[in-house]
RODO-2510 file (C-alpha; in nm, 4 decimals, decimal comma):
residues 192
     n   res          X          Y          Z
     1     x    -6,0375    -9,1677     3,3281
     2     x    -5,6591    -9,1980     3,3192
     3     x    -5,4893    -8,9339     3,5448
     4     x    -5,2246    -8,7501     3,3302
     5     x    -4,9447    -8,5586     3,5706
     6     x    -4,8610    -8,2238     3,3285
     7     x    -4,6459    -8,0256     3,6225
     8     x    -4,3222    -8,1999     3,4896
     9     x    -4,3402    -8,1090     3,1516
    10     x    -4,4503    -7,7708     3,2269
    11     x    -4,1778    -7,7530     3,4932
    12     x    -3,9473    -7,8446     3,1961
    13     x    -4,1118    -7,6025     2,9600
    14     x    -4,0472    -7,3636     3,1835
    15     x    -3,7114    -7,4148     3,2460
    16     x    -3,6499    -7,4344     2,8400
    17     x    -3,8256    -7,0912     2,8103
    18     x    -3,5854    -6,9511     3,0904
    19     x    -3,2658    -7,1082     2,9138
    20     x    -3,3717    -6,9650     2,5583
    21     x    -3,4643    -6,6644     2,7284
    22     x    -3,1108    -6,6406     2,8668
    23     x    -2,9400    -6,7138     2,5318
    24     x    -3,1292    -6,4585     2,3608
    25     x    -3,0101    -6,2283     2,6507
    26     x    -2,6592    -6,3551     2,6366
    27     x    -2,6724    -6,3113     2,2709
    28     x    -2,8207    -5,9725     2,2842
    29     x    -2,5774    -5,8541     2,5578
    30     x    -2,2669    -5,9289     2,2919
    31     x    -2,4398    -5,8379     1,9960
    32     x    -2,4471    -5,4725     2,1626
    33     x    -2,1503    -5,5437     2,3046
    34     x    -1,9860    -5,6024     1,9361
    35     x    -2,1876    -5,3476     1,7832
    36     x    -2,0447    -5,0484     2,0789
    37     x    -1,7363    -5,1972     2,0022
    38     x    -1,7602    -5,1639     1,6531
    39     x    -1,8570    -4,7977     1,6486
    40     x    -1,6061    -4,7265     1,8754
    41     x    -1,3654    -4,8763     1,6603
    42     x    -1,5411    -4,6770     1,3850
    43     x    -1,4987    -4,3193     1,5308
    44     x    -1,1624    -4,3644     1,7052
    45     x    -1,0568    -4,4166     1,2616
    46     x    -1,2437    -4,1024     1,2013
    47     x    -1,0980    -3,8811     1,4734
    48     x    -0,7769    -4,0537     1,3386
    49     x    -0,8228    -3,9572     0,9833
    50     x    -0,9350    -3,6269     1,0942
    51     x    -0,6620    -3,5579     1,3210
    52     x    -0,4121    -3,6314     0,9765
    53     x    -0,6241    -3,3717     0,7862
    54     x    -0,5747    -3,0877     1,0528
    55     x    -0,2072    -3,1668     1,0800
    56     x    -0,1856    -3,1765     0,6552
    57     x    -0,3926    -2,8802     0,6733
    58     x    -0,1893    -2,6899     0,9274
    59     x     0,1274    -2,7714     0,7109
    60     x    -0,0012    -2,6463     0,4165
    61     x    -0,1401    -2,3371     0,6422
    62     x     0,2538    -2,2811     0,7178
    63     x     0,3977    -2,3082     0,3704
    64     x     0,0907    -2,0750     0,2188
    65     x     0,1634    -1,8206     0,5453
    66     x     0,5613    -1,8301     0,3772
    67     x     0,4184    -1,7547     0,0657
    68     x     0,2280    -1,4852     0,2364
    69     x     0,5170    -1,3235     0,3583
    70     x     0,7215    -1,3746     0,0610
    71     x     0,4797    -1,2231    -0,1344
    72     x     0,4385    -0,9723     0,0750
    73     x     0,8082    -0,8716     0,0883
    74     x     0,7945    -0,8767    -0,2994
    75     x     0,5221    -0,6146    -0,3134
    76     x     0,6960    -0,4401    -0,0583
    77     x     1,0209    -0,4286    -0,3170
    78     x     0,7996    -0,3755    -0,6119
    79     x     0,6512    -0,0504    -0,4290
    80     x     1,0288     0,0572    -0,3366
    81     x     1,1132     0,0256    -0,6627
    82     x     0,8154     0,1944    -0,8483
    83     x     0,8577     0,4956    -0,6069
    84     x     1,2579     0,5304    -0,6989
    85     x     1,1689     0,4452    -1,0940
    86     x     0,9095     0,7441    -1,0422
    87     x     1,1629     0,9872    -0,8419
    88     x     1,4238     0,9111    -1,1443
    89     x     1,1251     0,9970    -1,3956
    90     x     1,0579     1,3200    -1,2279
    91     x     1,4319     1,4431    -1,2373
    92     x     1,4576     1,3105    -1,6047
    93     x     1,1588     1,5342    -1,6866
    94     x     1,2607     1,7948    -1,4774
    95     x     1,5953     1,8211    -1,6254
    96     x     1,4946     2,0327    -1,9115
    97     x     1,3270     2,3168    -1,6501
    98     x     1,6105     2,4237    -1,4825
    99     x     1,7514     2,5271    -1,8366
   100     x     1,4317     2,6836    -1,9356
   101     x     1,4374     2,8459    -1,5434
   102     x     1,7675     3,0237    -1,6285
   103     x     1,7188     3,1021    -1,9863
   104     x     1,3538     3,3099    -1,8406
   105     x     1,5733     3,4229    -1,5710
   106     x     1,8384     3,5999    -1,8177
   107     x     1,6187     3,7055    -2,0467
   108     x     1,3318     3,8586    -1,7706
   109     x     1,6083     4,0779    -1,5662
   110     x     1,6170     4,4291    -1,7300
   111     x     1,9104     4,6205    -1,7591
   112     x     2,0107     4,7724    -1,3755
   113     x     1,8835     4,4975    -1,2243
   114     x     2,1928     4,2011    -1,0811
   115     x     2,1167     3,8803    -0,8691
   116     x     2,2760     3,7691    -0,5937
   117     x     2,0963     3,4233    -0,5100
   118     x     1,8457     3,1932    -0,5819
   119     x     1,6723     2,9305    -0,3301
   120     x     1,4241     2,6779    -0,5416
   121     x     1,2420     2,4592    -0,2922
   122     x     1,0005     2,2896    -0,5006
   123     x     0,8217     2,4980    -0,7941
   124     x     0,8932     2,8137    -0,5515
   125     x     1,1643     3,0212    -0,6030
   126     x     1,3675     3,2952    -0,4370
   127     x     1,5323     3,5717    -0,5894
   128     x     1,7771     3,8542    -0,3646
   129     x     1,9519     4,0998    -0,5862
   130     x     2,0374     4,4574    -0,5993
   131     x     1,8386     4,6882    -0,8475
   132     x     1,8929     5,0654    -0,9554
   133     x     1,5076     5,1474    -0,9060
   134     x     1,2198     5,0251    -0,7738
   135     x     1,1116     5,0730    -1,1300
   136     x     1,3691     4,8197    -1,2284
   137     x     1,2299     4,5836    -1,0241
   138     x     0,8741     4,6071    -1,1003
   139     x     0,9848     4,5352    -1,4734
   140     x     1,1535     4,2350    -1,3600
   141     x     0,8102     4,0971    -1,1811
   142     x     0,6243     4,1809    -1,5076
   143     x     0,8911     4,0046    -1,7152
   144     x     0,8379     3,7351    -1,4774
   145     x     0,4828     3,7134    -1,5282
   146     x     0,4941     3,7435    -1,8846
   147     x     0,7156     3,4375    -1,8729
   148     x     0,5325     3,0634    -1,9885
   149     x     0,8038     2,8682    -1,7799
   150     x     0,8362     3,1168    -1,4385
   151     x     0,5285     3,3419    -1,2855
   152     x     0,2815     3,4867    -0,9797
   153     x     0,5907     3,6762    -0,8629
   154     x     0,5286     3,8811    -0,5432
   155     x     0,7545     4,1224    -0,3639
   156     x     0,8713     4,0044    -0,0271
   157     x     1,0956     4,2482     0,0468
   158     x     1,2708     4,6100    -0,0812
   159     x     1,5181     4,8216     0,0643
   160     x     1,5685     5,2018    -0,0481
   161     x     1,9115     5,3271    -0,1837
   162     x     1,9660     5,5366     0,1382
   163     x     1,9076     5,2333     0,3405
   164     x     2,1260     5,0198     0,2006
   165     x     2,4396     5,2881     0,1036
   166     x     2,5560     5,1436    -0,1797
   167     x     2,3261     5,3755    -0,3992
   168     x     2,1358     5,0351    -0,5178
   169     x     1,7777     4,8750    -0,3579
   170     x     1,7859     4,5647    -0,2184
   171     x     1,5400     4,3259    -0,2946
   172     x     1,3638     3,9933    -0,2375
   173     x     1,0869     3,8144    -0,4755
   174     x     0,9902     3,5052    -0,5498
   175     x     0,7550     3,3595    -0,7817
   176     x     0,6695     2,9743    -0,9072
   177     x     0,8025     2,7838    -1,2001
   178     x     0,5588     2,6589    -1,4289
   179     x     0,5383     2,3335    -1,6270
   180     x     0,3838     2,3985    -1,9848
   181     x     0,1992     2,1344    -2,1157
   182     x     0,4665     1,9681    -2,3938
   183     x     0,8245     2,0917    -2,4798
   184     x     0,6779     2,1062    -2,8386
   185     x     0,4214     2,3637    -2,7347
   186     x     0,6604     2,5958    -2,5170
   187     x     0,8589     2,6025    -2,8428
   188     x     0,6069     2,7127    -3,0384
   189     x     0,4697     2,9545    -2,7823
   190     x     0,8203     3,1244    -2,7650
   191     x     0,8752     3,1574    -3,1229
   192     x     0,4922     3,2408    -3,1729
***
């Protein structure tokens, strides 16, 4: 039989196995390499991109907050100026009560009866005034009840002829103006 040495080619086998072996490695080693590489590549664009969006976004957070606060000042104004339109309302509606106030007034003081001031804060009112007798006076607060535009008079204070020495009482009263419900129905209550 013919002797047949094999330990060279499997030496060389061997040593082609290890060299493939290695290239696979190598080739391994940079794909991961490339692919690492790549991703980092890859996220460092998206932190980029995101990093534009939160600056665009905190611009646009800055002119809305401007808006904000121009809009705000604008309500601020509006409110100012819906208060004074509503002050200005309430003197042009009130304008016609003071002349209905006096007008009750004249015709609710009886005959010996004279004012000598009158406070209004508000609906309440004051009256001071000299009268010839207490009698006098309680007319007046009945007038004064009677009356659609003044009322709920109360006496706050009375002094007696003697006391005062000018042979009339002194007085203080007040009562409340009243708002009827239309000027049309005030009219026809007074001529009714």
């Amino acid at each position: 039989m013919a002797r047949i040495n094999l330990l060279p080619w499997r030496e060389a086998a061997r040593k082609r196995r290890q060299r493939d072996l290695g290239i696979v490695a190598a080739v391994s080693v940079a794909v991961v390499l490339l692919l690492g590489f790549g991703l980092k590549v890859q996220l460092d664009a998206m932190i980029d991109a995101q990093a534009a969006r939160n600056v665009f976004l905190e611009q646009q957070i800055a002119v809305l907050n401007g808006r904000i606060r121009e809009i705000n000042e604008l309500e601020k104004k509006k409110a100012d100026l819906l208060a004074r339109m509503d002050v200005i309302q309430r003197l042009q509606e009130s304008r016609p009560e003071i002349v209905h106030l006096v007008d009750e007034l004249v015709d609710a003081v009886p005959a010996g009866v004279f004012l000598t001031s009158l406070q209004q804060d508000g609906e309440r009112l004051i009256v001071e005034g000299r009268a010839q007798s207490n009698a006098r006076v309680s007319a007046f607060m009945r007038n004064i009840d009677a009356s659609i535009w003044v009322g709920d008079s109360g006496l706050v204070l009375i002094e007696n002829k003697d006391e005062t020495g000018t042979g009339f009482s002194h007085f203080r009263l007040r009562f409340k103006q009243r708002r009827p419900g239309s000027d049309a129905d005030a009219t026809q209550t007074v001529e009714g």
